[in-house]
N, C-alpha and C positions, 0 to 999 in steps of 0.2 A: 327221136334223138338218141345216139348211139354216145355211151357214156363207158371211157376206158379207168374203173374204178384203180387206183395203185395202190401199195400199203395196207391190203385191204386184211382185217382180222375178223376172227371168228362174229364177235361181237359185232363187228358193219356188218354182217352176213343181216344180224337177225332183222335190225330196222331199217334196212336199205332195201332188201329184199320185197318185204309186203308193200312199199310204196311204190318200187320200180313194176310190180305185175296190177299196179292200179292203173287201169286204159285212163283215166282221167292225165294223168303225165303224159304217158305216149312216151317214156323212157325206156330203151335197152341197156342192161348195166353190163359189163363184162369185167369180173373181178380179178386183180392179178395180187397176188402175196408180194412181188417186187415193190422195192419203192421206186418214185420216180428222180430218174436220174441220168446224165446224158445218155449212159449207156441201154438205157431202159426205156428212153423217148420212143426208138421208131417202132416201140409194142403196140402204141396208139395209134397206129397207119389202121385205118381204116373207122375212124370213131370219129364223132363231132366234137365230142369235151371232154377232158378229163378230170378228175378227182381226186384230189390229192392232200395231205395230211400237213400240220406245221415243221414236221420233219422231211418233207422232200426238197430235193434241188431242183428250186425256181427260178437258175440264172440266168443271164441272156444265151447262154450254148446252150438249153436244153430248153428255151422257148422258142429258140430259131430250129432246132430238130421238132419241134411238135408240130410248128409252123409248117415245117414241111411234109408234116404226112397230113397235113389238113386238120387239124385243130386248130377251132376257133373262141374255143372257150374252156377259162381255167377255174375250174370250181372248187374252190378250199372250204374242206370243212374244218374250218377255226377262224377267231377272229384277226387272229395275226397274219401281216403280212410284211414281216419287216424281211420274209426268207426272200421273197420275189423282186425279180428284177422290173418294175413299173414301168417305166422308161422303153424297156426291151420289148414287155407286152405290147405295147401301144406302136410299137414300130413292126410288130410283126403280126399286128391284128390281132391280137389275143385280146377280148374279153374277161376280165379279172372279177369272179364275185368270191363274196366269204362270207363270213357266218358271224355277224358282228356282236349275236349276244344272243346266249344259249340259258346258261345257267348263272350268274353270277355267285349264287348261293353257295353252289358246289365249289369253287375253289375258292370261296372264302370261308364254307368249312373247314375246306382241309388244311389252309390257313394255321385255323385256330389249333387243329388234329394236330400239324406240329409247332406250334409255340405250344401247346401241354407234353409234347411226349417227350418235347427238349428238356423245357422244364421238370417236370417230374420223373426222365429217365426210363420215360415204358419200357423202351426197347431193351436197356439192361437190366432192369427189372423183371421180364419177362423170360430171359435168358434166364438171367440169377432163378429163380424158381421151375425155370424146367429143368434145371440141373439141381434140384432137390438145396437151391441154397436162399434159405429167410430171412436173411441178413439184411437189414438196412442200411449198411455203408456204401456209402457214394450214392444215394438217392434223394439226397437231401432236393427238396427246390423250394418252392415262397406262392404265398397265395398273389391268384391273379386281383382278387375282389382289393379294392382300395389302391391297386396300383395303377401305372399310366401308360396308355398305349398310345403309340404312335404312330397313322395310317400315312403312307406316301403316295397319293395318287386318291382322288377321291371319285371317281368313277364309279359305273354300277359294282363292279366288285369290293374298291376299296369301301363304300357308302354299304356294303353287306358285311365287312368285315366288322366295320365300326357298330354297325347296329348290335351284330354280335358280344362285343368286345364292352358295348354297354351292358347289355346283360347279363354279365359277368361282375359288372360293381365298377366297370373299370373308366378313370379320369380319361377322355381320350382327345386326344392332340391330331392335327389334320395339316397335312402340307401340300398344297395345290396352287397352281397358279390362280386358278379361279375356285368360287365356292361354290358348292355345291348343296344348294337351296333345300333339297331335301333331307339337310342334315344340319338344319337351323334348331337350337337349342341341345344338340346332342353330341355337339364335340367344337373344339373351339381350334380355331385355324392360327397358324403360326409359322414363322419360318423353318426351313429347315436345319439348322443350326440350332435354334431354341429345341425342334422335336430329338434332334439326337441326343441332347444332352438333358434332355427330362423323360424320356421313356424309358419304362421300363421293358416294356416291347416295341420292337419296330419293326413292322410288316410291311412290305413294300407291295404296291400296287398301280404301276405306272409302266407304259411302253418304254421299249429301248427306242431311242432315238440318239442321235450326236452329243445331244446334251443332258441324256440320263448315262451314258455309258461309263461304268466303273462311279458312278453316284456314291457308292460306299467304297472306299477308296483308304487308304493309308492314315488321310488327313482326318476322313472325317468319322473312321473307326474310331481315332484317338477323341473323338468329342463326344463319345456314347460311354454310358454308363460301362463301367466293368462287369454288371452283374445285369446286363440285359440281355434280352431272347432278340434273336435277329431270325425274323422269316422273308423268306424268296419263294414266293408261287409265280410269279409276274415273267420275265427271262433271264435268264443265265449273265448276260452281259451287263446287270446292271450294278454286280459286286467285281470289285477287282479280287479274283479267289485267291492269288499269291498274296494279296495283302490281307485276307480273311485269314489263309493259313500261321501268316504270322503271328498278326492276331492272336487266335486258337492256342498256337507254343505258349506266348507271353501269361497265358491264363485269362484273354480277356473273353465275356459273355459267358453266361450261366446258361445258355444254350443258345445253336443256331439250327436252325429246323431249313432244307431246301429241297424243292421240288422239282426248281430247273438249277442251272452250273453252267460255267463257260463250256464249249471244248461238248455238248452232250450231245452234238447230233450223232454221230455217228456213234451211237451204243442206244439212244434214246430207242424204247418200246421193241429192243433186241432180247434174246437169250442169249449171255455169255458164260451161262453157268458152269458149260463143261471148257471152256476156253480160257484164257486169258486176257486179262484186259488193256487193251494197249493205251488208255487217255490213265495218265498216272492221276488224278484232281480225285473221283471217286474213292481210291484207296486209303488215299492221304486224310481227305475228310474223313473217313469212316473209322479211322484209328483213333477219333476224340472219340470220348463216352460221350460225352454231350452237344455232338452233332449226329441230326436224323437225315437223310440224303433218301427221299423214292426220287419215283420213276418217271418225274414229270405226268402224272395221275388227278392233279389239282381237279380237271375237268370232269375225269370218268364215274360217271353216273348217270342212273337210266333215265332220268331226266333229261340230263344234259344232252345224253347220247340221242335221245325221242327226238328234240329240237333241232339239234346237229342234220338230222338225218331230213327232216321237213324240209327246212329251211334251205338244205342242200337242193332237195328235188325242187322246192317251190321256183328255185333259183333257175335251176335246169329249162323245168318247163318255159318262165318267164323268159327266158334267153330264144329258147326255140320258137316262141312265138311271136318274140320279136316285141313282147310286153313289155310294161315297165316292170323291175323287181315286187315282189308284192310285199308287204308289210314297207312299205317306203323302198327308196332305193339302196342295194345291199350294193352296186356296183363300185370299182374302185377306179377314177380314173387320177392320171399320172398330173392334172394340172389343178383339177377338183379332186383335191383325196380325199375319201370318207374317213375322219381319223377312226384312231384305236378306241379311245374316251372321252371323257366329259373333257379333260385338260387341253387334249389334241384338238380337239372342236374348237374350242375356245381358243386358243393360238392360230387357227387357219380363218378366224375371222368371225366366229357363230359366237355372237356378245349374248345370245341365251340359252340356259341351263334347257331349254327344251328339250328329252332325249326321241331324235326322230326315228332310233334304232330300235327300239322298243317297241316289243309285239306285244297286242293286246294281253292283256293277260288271264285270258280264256284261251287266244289263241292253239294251244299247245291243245289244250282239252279238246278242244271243239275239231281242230284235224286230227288227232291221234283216235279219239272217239271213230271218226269218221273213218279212219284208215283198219279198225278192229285191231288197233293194240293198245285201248281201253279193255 
């Protein structure tokens, strides 16, 4: 199977590489630094599937150009797919798989990474003392231990935040349409209204969809503490950021930590350092002291990246042979959607917290061992 990789970085080099020269796949990778995008589809003339990252353009004009150089399969290494046009795959024969669950761990550490370094200010802190100044004004923040966090979405990530967030000391509040059984006696479920207005943190952890979009919005900024930490690992579109920025002037939250933003594909996992940046949202944010803005990074970890990269070939293979997906099916079809999380499942009909996304968990050990990048 001939595999047109796009987007590809240094880092895909190192774990794609040793699984793609394993005859056991039977994969040829051909890496291209472009992302994909209409202009960049007919590079795949000549491949059977392509690979592509949560930053490419998946719309219906650039699955009908892949269509036509003969792709028949769209392999995304991430678990989101709110970028792609479903509907269009399935009209243009494309085969959609993705990576439903890599690491939950890693971006509900870095989560946490930024609800602290909002809080306590690392980043001007850091500054402040490389420029020789030990001053502790404007650092002030507030212990996490004995206060209340509040997870929105309770899925494998939000359910890793929370574990987290308990071992911290901290009361933690949970807003999900359904519970999430593996998290009985360790945080207590309530509406969304009640969590915005009792946390002290509010971490969000839930897909975009029509009815999370702009979720933290104008209305329901005004029903959150003034002196709470607001974190976004999850996507961009689930804060309205014109009403965050207003927010931010009026002095409200004692910090907001964000990983994604509206408006970030097109700068997302770029170098603009010697250029100019033309999405104004980054600049604007980054003039509070106490908002932290990366680089949508939540993920990046060699864990997560080990998984990524399996799960991607296992995927590959399974397609070429015409298999079922292996660790369950990772397929995403347009009338059966495989949701995003526990919430999604539970809305399309799956009345049990079963997670069928979930690789053993030896899995990762037992092929990486296998693959000699143990």
């Amino acid at each position: 199977m001939k595999i047109v990789f796009y987007g590809a970085r240094e880092y895909d080099h190192y774990y794609f590489d040793v699984l793609a020269a394993d005859p056991e796949y039977g994969c040829e990778i051909r890496f291209l630094t472009a992302n994909l995008d209409a202009d960049t589809a007919p590079l795949a003339r000549g491949g059977d599937a392509v690979c592509a990252f949560v930053n490419a353009d998946c719309s219906a004009a650039v699955l009908e150009r892949l269509a036509q150089v003969g792709i028949r399969c769209l392999l995304l290494r991430c678990a989101g797919y709110n970028h792609v046009d479903l509907p269009a795959a399935q009209r243009y024969g494309i085969t959609v798989l993705r990576v439903p669950g890599y690491s939950p761990e890693a971006v509900a550490e870095h989560a946490m990474a930024l609800a602290l370094a909002a809080n306590r200010r690392i980043c001007k802190a850091y500054i402040k003392v490389r420029n020789n100044n030990f001053s502790l004004d404007g650092l002030l923040g507030y212990n996490l231990y004995g206060s209340a966090a509040g997870i929105v979405g309770t899925g494998r990530i939000g359910a890793a935040m929370a574990r987290i967030c308990c071992g911290f000391g901290m009361t933690v509040l949970a807003c999900d349409q359904y519970r999430n059984p593996a998290l009985d006696g360790l945080v207590r479920y309530v509406g969304l209204e009640e969590l915005l207005r009792t946390a002290d943190l509010v971490s969000l952890h839930c897909p975009l969809t029509a009815e999370t979009y702009h979720m933290i919005n104008a209305e329901t900024i005004q029903m959150m503490r003034d002196s709470a930490v607001l974190v976004n690992t999850s996507r961009g579109g689930l804060i309205d950021t014109r009403a965050l920025i207003n927010a931010l002037r009026s002095r409200k939250f004692a910090g907001v930590g964000l990983d994604v933003y509206e408006d970030e594909d097109g700068q997302v996992f770029e170098n603009f350092s010697d250029d100019v940046l033309r999405n104004e949202i980054v600049p604007v944010l980054m003039s509070f002291p106490n908002v932290v803005v990366t680089s949508h990074q939540a993920f990046f970890t060699r864990t997560a990246l080990q998984s990524i990269a399996i799960t991607t070939m296992e995927n590959a293979r399974a397609f070429a042979r015409g298999e079922s997906i292996p660790f369950n099916d990772y397929s995403i079809r347009v009338h059966s959607m495989i949701p995003f999380d526990v919430s999604d499942r539970r809305a399309a009909g799956d009345q049990t917290l079963h997670d069928p996304y979930q690789l053993p968990q030896d899995a990762d050990a037992r092929l990486l061992g296998k693959r000699g990048l143990l």
